[in-house]
Structure formats: C-alpha cells, structure tokens
C-alpha positions, -999 to +999 in steps of 0.1 A: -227-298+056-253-276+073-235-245+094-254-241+129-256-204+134-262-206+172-296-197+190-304-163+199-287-146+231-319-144+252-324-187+247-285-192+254-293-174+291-324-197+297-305-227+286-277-221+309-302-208+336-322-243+332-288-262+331-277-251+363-308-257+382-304-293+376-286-323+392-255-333+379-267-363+361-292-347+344-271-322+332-250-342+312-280-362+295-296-326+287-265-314+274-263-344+250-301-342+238-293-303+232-261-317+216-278-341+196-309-317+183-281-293+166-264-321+149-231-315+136-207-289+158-237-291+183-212-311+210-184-284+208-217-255+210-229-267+237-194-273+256-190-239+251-225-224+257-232-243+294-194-243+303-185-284+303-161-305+284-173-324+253-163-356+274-193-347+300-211-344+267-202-376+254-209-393+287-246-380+285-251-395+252-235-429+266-266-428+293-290-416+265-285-446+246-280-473+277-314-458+288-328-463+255-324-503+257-351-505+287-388-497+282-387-465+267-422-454+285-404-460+318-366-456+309-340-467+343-318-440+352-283-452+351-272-442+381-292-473+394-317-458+418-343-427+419-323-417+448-289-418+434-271-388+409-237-409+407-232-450+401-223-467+426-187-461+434-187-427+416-177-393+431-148-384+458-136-412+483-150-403+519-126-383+537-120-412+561-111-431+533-087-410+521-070-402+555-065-438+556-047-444+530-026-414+535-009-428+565+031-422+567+054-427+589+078-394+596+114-401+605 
C-alpha cells in the first residue's frame, strides 16, 4: 500500500480555486478524476481538500464511468443536455410547488 503524502500547499489553493469556479456538475466529475489520479485514500483527500462529501465524490465517478460507455471522442453529459447542470427532475421543487403541497387547514 502506497501512502499519498498530499500535494504541496500552493497546488491545494489552485485546486480549490479551479473547483469553485466551476458548475456544480462538473465539480463532482473533477473531484472524482482528482480522486481517481491519487488512488487509494485519494476520495477521502479530496473530500477534505475542496470541502464535499465522499458521496458527491462517488457520484462523479458514477458519471465518469456512464459517460465512458458513449463515444469517448464526444462523451454525453449526463445531465442530458449542454444546457442542463442537473437531470431532469433534480434540484429543489419550485416554490409553487412546494406551497402547494403545504396546504392546511387551521382550526
């Protein structure tokens, strides 16, 4: 078992600097390759370096490997669209659709 010292303080700050300048979904799947380049412990690293649970990780490496089974030259994002950071049905209800289903009736 090969022990992962960590990169160097001045590459953590760019990596977390790069991170957060990215869209939500593309976050996760650079988290994962980042993940994946360290190898073992490199899921729990990077949790803790960029601040997200190992499940976002995990999740990134889920689309990694979904994406992988198209053409890899011209991979589709599984979101479904160019357009679109979440799957269809992902993300908070509208708040009309929560107000909705909130209705009661005070006695």
């Amino acid at each position: 078992m090969r022990y992962f010292p960590g990169y160097e303080k001045s590459h953590e700050g760019e990596m977390r600097i790069y991170f957060h300048s990215l869209p939500e979904d593309h976050r996760r799947r650079y988290a994962a390759v980042e993940a994946r380049k360290i190898g073992f412990g490199g899921v729990a690293y990077i949790a803790e370096l960029l601040g997200i649970s190992r499940q976002t990780i995990y999740a990134g490496m889920r689309e990694l490997d979904e994406m992988g089974k198209d053409d890899p030259d011209h991979p589709r994002r599984p979101s479904g669209g160019e357009e679109r950071i979440r799957r269809p049905g992902g993300g908070r209800p509208k708040e009309v659709q929560r107000q909705a289903g909130s209705e009661t009736t005070a006695e």
